[in-house]
C-alpha positions in Angstrom: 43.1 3.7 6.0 40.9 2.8 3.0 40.4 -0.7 4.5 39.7 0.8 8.0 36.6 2.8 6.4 35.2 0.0 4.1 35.6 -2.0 7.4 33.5 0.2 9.8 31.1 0.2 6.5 30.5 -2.8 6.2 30.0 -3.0 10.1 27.3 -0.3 10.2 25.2 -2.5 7.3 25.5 -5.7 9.3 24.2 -3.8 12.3 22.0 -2.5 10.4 19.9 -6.4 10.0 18.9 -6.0 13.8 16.7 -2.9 13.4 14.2 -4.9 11.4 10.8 -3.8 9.9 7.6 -5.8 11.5 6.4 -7.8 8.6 3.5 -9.4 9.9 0.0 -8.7 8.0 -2.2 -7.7 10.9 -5.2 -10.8 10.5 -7.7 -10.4 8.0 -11.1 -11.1 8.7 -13.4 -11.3 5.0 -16.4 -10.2 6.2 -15.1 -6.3 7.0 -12.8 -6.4 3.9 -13.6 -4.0 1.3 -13.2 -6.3 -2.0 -15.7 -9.1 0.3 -18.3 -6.3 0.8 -18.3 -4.4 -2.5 -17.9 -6.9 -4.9 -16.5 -5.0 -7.4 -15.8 -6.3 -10.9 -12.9 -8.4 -11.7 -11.3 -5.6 -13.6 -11.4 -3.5 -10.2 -10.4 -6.3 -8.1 -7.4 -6.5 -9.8 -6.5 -3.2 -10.1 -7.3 -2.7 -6.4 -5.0 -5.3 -5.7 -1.9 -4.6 -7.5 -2.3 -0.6 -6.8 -4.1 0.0 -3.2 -4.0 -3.3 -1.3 -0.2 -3.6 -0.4 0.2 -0.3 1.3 -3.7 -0.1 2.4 -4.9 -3.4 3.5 -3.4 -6.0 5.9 -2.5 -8.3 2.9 0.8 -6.7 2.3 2.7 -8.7 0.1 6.7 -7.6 1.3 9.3 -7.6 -2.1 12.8 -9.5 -1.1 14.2 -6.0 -0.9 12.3 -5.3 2.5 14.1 -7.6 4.4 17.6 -5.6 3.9 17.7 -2.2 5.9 18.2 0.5 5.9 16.3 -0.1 2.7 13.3 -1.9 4.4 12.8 1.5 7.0 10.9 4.0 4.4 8.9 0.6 2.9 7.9 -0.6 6.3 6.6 3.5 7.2 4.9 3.8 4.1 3.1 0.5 4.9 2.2 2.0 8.3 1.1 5.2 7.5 -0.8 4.1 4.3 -3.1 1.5 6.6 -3.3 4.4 9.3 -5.0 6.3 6.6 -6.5 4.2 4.7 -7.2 0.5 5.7 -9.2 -1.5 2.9 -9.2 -4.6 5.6 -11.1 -3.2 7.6 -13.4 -1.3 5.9 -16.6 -2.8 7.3 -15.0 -0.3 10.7 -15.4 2.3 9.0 -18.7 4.7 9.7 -21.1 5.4 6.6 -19.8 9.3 6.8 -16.0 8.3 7.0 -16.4 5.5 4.3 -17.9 8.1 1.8 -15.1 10.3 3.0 -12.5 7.8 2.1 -14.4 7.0 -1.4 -14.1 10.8 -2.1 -10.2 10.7 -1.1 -9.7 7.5 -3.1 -11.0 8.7 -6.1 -9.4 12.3 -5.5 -5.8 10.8 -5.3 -5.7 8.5 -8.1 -7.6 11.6 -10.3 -4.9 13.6 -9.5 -2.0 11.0 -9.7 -0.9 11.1 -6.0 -1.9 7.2 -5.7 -0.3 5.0 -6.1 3.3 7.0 -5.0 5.8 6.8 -7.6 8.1 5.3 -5.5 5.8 1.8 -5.8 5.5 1.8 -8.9 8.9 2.4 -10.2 9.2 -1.4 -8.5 5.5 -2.5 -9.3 5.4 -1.9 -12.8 1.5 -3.6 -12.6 0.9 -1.1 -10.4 1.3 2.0 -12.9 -2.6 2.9 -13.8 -3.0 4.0 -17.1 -5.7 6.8 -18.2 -8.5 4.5 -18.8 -7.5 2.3 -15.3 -7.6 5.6 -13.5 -11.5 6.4 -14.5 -11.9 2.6 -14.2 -11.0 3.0 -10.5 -12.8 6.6 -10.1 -15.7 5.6 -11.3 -16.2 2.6 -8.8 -15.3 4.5 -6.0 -17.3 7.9 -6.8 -20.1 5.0 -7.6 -20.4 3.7 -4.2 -20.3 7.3 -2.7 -23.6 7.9 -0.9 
């Protein structure tokens, strides 16, 4: 019985491997991305990079982890909703008004700890902002507010 169950187990997680998450980065075109057009300083870049740009940009850069469902399923709707909300690639798109919205809910969110989720950074351990990287990344986007 035991070897019947571990069986149909193991069966389920190889079936699993066909319901796959899209990995491909959307293309990215510099001249609307918002690193190109801001030019922040290299501090920011970096932090931007390793906090924001793999759930909100089309530069996603996918862990090993992602390829193995049903792990891969919460990661790959994360991905998708965080560049539905928020997409740094593209931010040339975006109206003045609904930039300086975004800029108000960027530096809202990582004020009041919501970004980046914990669930990233329990696995991106570059991606955990201290106090001083938090203002760091406030100021720069309360800065470019209108």
């Amino acid at each position: 019985m035991k070897k019947k169950i571990l069986l149909g187990f193991l069966a389920i997680l190889v079936i699993m491997q066909f319901f796959r998450i899209d990995m491909d980065n959307p293309p990215v075109d510099p001249a609307k991305d918002f690193i190109a057009l801001t030019e922040p300083s290299d501090e920011v870049k970096t932090l931007l990079k390793s906090a924001c740009y793999d759930c909100h940009s089309n530069e996603t850069e996918y862990p090993w982890y992602a390829h193995v469902a049903p792990v891969s399923w919460p990661i790959g709707h994360h991905i998708e909703e965080g560049r539905e909300h928020l997409n740094f690639s593209i931010w040339a798109d975006y109206d003045a008004d609904k930039a300086d919205h975004k800029l108000e809910e960027c530096a809202g969110e990582v004020e009041e700890g919501h970004m980046p989720i914990s669930s990233y950074t329990w696995t991106h351990g570059d991606a955990k902002l201290s106090k001083e990287q938090k203002e760091t990344l406030e100021e720069f986007f309360e800065g470019l507010r209108k």
